[in-house]
N, C-alpha and C positions, 0 to 999 in steps of 0.2 A: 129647383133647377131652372135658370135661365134660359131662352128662346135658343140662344147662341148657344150653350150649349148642349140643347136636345138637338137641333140638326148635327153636331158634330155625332153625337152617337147614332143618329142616322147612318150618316156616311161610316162611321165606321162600322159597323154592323152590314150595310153593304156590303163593301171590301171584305169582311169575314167571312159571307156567303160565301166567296168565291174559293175557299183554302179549306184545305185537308181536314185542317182539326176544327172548323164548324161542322165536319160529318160525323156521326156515331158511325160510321160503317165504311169499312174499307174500298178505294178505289176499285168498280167492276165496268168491265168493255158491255156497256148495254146490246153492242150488236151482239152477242154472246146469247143473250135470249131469242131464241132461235122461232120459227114460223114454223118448222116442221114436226109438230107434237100429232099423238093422235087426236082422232073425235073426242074420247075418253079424256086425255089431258086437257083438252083447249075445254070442257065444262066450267059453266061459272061459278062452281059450289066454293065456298072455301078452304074446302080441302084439297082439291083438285090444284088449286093455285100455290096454296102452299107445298105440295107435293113438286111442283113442277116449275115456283117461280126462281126468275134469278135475280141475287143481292145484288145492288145498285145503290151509288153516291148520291148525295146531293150535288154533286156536278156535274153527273149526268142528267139531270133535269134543266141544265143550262144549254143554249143551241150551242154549236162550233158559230161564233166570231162573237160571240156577245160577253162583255166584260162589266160588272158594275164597277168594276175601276175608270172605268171612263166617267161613270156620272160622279163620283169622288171626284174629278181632275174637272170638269165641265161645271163646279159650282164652287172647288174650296177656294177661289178667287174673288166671289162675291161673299162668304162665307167670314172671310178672312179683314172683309174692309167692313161689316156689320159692330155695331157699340152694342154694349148691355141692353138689352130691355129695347135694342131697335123695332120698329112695327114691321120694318123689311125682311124681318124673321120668320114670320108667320107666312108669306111669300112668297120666299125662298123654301120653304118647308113644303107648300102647296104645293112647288112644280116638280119637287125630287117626289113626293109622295103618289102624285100622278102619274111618273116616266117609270116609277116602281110599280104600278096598277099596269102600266102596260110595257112591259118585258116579254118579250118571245118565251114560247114555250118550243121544249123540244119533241117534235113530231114522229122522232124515230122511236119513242117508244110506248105512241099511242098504241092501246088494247094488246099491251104485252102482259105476261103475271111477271109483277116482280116484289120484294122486301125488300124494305126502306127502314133505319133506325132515324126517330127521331125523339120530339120532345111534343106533347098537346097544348092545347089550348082549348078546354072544353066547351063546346056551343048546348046543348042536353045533355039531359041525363035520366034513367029510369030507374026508379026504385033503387036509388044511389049507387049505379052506376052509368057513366058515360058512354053514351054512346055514339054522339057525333061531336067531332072535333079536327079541327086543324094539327095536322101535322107539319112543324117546323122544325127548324137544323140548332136551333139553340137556345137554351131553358128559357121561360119567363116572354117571348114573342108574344106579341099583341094581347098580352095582361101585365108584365112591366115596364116593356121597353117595346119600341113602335114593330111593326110587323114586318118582314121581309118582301119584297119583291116576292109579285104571282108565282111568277118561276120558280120559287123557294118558298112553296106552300099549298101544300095537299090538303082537301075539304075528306077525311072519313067518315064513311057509314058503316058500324062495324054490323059483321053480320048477326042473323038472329041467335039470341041464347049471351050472346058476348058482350062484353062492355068493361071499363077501365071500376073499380070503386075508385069514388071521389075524393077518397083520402089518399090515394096512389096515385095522382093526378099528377105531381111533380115527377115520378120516374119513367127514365128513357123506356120505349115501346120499338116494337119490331113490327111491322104493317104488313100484311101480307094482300095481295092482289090483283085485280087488272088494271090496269093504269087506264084511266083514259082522260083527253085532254078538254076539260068541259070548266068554266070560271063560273064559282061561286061566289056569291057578295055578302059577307057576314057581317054583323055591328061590330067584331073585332079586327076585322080583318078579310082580305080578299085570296081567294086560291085559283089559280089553275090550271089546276089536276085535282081530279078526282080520284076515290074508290071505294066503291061501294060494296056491301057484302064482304066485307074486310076480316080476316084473320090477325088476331092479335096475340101476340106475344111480350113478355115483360123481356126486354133487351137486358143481356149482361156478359159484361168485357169483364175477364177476369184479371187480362195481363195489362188493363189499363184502365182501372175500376177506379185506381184513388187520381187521375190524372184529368184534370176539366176538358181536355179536348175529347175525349173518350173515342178517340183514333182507332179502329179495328171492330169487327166484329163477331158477337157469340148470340144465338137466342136458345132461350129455354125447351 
């Protein structure tokens, strides 16, 4: 694959962040996870979280006015006038890869418990299984095709006893936990969001299982 075009499947894998069907999980009003739990529910065990967190998109991890459609429209001009094999490739990759390193995070839903369906990216692993990994909005991030925007990517640490086997590694997960908005820098990829002590569940959409967007959500 040519310079020219791996930036275009940059830019479009941006744009995809922002739409419905890069979510494994249905549209939720994050304000909806509420502040008023007791002492008991606000505990950080993982079951606590999972008893009491609320489902939430990948676009509610986006602020209100931030659009990666803008950095699409802010490059595919220079994108556009680039030849085969240009060195201005590499360039132009550098400064979308950077403005994606620094995308707002949304602050409304620091130190809330909530679950998130996505897809890994494994960083470790113990006694073959996984237990720390980037969660992203669509298969194959930052091991086949380049990493999403911070914003659109969670560093897990799942909690103790839990973990992915490594041959389950390509199917969709259900996260469970406290969000909190801390950037990690991994040789695959950058996150920022965190959650540590994580609840994991194998994600599954019944009514939309054979469908790649995998639009809706069910966990086990």
């Amino acid at each position: 694959m040519n310079n020219i075009r791996f930036l275009i499947l940059v830019l479009l894998l941006l744009t995809g962040c922002s739409e419905d069907a890069a979510s494994p999980v249905a549209q939720q009003n994050v304000n909806d996870v509420t502040d008023k739990q007791s002492p008991t529910q606000q505990q950080d065990s993982p079951l606590a979280a999972a008893e009491t967190a609320q489902e939430i998109s990948w676009d509610d991890l986006i602020p209100a006015g931030y659009s990666a459609d803008a950095l699409l429209i802010k490059y595919q001009d220079e994108i556009a006038k680039l030849e085969d094999d240009s060195s201005d490739a590499q360039v132009i990759y550098d400064k979308i890869m950077q403005e994606m390193d620094e995308a707002p995070m949304n602050e409304s839903i620091a130190d809330k418990y909530i679950s998130l369906a996505g897809f890994i990216a494994p960083l470790s692993q113990q006694q073959g299984k996984v237990t720390e990994f980037l969660l992203v909005p669509y298969f194959g991030a930052c091991i086949h095709v380049p990493p999403p925007p911070v914003n659109q990517t969670v560093y897990i640490k799942a909690a103790e006893g839990q973990g992915i086997p490594y041959e389950e590694a390509y199917m969709p997960y259900s996260i469970t936990g406290k969000m909190q908005l801390q950037k990690n820098n991994t040789d695959i990829g950058n996150a920022g969001y965190s959650i540590v002590d994580a609840n994991i569940q194998v994600y599954d959409d019944e009514e939309n299982r054979d469908e790649p967007g995998m639009t809706g959500a069910k966990t086990l």
